[in-house]
C-alpha positions as CSV (number, residue, x, y, z in Angstrom):
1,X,20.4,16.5,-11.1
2,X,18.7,13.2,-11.6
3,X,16.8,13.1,-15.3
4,X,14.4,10.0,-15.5
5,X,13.7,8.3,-18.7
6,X,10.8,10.4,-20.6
7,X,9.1,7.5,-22.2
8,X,5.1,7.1,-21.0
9,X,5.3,4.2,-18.4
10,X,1.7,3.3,-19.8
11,X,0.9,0.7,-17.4
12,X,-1.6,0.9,-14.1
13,X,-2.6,4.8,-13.5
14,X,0.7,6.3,-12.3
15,X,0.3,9.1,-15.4
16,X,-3.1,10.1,-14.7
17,X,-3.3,14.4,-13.4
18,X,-6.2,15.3,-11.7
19,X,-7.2,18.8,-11.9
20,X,-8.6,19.8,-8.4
21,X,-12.3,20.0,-7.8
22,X,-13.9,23.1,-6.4
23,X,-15.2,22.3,-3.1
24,X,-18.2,24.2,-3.4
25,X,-19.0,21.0,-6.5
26,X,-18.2,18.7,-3.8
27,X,-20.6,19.9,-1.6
28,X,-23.6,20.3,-3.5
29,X,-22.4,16.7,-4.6
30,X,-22.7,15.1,-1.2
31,X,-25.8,16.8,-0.6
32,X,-27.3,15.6,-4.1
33,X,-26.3,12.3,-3.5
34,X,-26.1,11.1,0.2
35,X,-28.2,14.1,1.6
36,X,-25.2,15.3,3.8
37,X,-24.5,18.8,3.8
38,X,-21.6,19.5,5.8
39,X,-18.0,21.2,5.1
40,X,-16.0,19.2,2.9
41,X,-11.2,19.4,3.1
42,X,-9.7,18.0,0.3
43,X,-6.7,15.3,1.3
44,X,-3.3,14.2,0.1
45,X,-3.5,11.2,-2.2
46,X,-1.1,10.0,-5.1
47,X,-4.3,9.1,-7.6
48,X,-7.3,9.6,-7.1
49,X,-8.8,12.9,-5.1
50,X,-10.1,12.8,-0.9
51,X,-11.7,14.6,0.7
52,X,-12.8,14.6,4.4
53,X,-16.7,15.5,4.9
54,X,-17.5,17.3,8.4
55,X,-15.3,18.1,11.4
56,X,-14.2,17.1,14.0
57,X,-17.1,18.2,16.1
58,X,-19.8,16.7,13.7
59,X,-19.7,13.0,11.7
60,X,-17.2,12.4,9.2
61,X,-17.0,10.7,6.4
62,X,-13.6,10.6,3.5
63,X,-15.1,11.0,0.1
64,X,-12.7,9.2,-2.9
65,X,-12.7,9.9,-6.2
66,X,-11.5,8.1,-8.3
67,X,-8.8,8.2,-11.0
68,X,-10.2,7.9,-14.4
69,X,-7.9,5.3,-15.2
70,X,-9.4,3.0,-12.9
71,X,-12.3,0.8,-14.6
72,X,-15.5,0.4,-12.9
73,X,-14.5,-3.3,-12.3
74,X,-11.5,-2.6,-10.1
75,X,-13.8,0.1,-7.8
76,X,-16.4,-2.4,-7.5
77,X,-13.6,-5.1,-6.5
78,X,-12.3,-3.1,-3.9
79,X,-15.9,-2.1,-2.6
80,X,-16.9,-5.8,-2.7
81,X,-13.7,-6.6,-1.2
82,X,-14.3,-4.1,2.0
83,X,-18.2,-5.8,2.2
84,X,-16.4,-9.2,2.0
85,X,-13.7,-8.3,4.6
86,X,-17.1,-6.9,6.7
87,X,-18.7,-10.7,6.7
88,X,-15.5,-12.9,6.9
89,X,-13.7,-10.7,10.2
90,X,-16.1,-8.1,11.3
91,X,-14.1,-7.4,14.0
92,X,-11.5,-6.0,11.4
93,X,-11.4,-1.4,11.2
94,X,-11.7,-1.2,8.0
95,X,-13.9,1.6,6.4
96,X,-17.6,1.2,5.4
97,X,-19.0,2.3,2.7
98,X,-22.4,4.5,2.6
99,X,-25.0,3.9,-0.2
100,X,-26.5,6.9,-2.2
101,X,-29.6,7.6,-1.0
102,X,-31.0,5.6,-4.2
103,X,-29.1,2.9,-2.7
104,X,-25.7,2.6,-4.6
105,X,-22.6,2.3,-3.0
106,X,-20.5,3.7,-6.0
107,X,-21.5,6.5,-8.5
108,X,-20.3,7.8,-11.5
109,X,-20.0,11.4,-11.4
110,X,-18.6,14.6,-13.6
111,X,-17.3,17.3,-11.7
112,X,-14.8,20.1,-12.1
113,X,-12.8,19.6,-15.0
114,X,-11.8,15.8,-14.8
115,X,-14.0,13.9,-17.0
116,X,-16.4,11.1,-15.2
117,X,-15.1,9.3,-12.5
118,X,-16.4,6.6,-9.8
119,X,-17.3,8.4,-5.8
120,X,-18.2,6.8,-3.1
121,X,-18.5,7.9,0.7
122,X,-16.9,5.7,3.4
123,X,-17.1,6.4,7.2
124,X,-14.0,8.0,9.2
125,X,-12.1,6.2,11.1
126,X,-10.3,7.4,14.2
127,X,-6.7,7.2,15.2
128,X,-3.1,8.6,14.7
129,X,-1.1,7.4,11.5
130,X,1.4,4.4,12.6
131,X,3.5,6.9,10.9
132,X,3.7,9.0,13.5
133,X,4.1,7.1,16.4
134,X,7.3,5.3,17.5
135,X,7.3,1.9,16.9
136,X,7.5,-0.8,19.7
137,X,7.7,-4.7,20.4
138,X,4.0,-5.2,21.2
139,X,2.7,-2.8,18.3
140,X,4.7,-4.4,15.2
141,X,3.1,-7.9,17.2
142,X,-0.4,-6.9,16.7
143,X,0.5,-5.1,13.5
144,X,1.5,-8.7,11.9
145,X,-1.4,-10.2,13.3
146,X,-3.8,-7.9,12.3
147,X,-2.5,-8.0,8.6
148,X,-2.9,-12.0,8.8
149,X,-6.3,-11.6,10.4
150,X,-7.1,-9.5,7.2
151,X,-5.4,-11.9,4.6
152,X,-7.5,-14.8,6.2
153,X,-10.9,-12.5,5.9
154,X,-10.1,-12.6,2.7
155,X,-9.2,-15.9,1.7
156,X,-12.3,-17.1,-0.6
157,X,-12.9,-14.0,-1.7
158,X,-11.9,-13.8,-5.9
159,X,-12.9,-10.7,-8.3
160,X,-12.0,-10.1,-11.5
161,X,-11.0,-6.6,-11.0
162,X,-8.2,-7.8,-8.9
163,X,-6.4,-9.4,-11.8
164,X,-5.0,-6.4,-13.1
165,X,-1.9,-4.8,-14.2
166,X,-0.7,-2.7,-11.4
167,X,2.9,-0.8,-11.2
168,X,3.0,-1.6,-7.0
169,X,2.6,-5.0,-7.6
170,X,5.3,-6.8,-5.8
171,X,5.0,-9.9,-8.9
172,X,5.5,-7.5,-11.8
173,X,7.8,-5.5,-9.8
174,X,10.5,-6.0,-13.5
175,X,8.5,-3.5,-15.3
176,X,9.2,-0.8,-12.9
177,X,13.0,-1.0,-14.3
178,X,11.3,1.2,-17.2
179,X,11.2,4.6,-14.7
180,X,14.7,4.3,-13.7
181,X,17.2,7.8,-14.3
182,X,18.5,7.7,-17.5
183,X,21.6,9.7,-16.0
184,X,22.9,9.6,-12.6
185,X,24.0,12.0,-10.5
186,X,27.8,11.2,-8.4
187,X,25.9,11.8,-5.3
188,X,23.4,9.0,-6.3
189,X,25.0,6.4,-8.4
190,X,26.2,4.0,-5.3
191,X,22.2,4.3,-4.3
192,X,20.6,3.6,-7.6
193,X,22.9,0.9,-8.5
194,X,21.6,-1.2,-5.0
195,X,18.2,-0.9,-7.0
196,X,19.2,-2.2,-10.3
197,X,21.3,-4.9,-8.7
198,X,17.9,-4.9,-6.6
199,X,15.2,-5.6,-9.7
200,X,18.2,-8.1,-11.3
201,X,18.1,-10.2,-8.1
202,X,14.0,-10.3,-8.8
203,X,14.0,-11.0,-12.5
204,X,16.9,-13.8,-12.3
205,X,16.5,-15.4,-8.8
206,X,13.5,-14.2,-7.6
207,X,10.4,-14.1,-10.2
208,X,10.9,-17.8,-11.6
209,X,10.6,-19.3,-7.1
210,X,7.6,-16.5,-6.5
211,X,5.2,-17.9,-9.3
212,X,4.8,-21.6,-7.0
213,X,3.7,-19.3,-4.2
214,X,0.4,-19.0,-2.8
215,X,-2.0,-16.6,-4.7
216,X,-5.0,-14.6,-2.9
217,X,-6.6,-11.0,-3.5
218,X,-4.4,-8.9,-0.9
219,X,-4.2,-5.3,0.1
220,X,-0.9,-5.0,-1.1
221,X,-0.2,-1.7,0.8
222,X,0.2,-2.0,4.2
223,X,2.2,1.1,5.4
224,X,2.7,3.6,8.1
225,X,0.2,6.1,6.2
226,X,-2.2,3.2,5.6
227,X,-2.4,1.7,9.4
228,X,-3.8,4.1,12.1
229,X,-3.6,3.7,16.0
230,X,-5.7,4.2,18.8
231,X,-5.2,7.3,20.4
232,X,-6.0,5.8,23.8
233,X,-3.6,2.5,23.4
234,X,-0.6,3.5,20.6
235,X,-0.1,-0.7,20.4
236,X,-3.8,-1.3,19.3
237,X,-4.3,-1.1,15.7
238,X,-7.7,1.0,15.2
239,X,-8.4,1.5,11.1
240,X,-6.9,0.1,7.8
241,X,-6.6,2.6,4.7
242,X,-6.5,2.7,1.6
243,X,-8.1,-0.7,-0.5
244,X,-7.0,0.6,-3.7
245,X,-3.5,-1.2,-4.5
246,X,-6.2,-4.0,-3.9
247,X,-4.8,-7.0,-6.3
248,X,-4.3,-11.0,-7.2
249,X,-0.8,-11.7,-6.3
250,X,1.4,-13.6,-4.1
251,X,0.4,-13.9,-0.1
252,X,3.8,-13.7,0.8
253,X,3.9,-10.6,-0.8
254,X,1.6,-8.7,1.9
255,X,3.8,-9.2,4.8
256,X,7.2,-8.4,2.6
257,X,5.6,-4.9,1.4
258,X,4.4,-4.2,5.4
259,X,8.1,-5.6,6.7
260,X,9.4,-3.1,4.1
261,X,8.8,-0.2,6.2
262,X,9.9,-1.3,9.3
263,X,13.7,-1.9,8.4
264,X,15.9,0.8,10.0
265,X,19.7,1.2,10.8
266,X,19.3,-1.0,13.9
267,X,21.8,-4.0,14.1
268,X,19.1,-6.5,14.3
269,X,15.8,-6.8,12.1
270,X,13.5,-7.0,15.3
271,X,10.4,-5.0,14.3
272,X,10.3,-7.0,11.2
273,X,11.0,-10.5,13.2
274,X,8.0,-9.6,15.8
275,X,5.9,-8.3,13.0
276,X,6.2,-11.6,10.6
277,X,6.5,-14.1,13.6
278,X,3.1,-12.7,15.3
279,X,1.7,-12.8,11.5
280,X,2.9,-16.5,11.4
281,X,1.8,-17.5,14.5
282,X,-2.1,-16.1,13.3
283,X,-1.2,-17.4,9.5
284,X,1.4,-20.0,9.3
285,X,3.8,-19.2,6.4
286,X,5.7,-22.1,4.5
287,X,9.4,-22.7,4.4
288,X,9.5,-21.6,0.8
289,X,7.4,-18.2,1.4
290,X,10.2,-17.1,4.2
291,X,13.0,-17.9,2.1
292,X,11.8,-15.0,-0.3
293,X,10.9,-12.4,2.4
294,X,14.0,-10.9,2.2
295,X,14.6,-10.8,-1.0
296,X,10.6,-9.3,-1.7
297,X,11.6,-6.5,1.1
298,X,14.0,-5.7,-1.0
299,X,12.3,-5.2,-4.4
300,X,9.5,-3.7,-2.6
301,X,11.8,-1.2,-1.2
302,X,13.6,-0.7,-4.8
303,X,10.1,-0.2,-6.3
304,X,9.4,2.7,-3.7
305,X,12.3,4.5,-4.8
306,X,11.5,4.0,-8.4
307,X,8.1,4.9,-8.4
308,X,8.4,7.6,-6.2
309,X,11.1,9.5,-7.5
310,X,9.6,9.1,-10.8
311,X,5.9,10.4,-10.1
312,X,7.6,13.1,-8.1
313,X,9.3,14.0,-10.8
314,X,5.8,14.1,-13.0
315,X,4.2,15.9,-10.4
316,X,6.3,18.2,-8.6
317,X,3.3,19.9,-7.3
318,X,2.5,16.7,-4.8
319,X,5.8,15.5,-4.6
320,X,6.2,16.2,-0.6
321,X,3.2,13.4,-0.6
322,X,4.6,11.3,-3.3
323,X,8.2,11.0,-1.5
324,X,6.7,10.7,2.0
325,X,8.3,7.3,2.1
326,X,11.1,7.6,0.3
327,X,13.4,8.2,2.7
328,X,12.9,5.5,5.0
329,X,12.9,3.5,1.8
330,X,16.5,4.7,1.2
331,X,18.1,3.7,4.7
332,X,16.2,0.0,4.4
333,X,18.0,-0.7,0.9
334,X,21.0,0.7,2.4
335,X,20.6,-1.3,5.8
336,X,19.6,-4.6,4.3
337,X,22.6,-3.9,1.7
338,X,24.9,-5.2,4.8
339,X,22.6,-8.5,5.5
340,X,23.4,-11.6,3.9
341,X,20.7,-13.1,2.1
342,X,21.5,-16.2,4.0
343,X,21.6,-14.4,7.4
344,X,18.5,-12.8,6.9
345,X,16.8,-16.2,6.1
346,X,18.0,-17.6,9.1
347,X,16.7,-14.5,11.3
348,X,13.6,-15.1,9.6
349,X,13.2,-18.9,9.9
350,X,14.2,-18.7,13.7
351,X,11.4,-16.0,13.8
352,X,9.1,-18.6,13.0
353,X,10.0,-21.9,14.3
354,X,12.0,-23.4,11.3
355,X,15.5,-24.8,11.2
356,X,18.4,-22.7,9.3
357,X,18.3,-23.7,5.7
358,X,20.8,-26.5,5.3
């Protein structure tokens, strides 16, 4: 049995519990406010609370809710960062969002039990999770370039909601050393110790190279559950979820936390290599940005754990959500484990263009 330490990690909005909110309030919400009356579902989410408005054979629409703990300035960052996204690559799925019928496009509500939060309404978008689909050469290709075709839409754009202290950013990734167990299980010391040695690797090699990197707002979040795919063309990438890991950090940082969830047990790191050489190819990436990717998969896969197996731990109730990428998670730390840092950087550099490291 696995204890984790039972100190408040009081940072971001990882310890905020939602009570669940009748759908009947939800309802009469959408109606009072966008003039919408159709039947709402609520959703899976770690924070905040979804739900989907109409079916399949009417519109749709995903209500969010969001988590108390979230300031007014970070929602409107991430709505002003979708409207941004909307002007600068319009060809880009990403979600619109509705106005109120007295024309705002975020609104502070009380429902249920939960003291006020922010709402807003955003259209549906269409497609099967990447999750669910296996992965091949061509998709991870667009995948990559569709992420760099997003980080150039929003190049320019600055808010100061995205400066922020957030426990999934990849730069402050040290403070998430404070959820690790306390105790450790036999079955799970050899796996939890690849994450310590993981976070020392960050703090001591890792953090002090990072800072000199290129900084931009990013989505910070770009996996399987967060990237849908036509139904008609599994290849073609057909909606981007989930703006609200939305943050100021490092660019490099994007692609690392995407690559993350594409390592498997397969001898070679291909789905990674076509993702990040397509991305490079769209957004060229410097010599100094590759020569942290594999140390930044890394971390971001050693945060994954962390976070996840703690939240689960706070919310058992949700913790089939909470872990839905933990396992993959597990078998990339374990894969990468038997990679060199040095053979990983020359995979990499080959990947795109660059001469091995002397």
């Amino acid at each position: 049995m696995i204890s984790f330490n039972t100190g408040k990690v009081s940072f971001g909005n990882l310890e905020n519990i939602l009570i669940p909110t009748p759908t009947s309030d939800i309802q009469q919400f959408i109606v009072d406010s966008w003039g919408i009356l159709l039947p709402c579902h609520p959703l899976s989410c770690e924070r905040d609370e979804l739900f989907l408005i109409g079916e399949e054979h009417t519109e749709r629409y995903i209500l969010r809710l969001t988590n108390p703990a979230d300031s007014h300035e970070i929602i409107m960052m991430q709505v002003s960062a979708v409207n941004w996204i909307e002007q600068n690559g319009p060809h880009l799925p990403v979600p619109g969002v509705l106005p109120t019928l007295s024309g705002l496009k975020i609104v502070p509500v009380k429902l249920g039990e939960n003291p006020v939060r922010m709402a807003c309404l955003t259209t549906f978008l269409s497609g099967e999770l990447l999750a669910t689909i296996p992965a091949t050469s061509i998709q991870m290709q667009n995948i990559g370039r569709v992420l760099a075709e997003l980080d150039v839409a929003l190049a320019g754009f600055d808010h100061k909601g995205a400066h922020r202290e957030l426990a999934w950013d990849l730069a402050q990734a040290e403070k998430c050393r404070s959820m690790l167990p306390s105790k450790e299980s036999t079955h799970s010391e050899s796996r939890w110790k690849l994450v310590r040695n993981g976070f020392d690797s960050f703090v001591n090699e890792v953090q002090p190279r990072l800072r000199a990197m290129r900084h931009q707002v990013i989505h910070a979040d770009f996996n399987p559950y967060n990237i849908l795919m036509d139904v008609r063309d599994s290849n073609k990438v057909s909606g981007i979820l989930d703006f609200g890991d939305m943050v100021y950090s490092q660019l490099i940082n994007n692609i690392a936390i995407a690559a993350s969830y594409q390592i498997s047990s397969e001898t070679s790191l291909k789905s990674v290599t076509d993702m990040v050489s397509s991305y490079h190819n769209m957004l060229p990436l410097e010599p100094e940005e590759i020569d942290l990717l594999y140390d930044l998969i890394i971390t971001r896969l050693c945060m994954a754990v962390t976070i996840s197996e703690y939240r689960a731990k706070q919310r058992p109730e949700n913790s089939k959500y909470i872990l839905k990428n933990t396992a993959t998670a597990w078998r990339g730390l374990e894969r990468l484990s038997t990679i060199s840092r040095k053979e990983a950087n020359t995979i990499f550099r080959h990947a795109c263009q660059f001469p091995p490291r002397s």
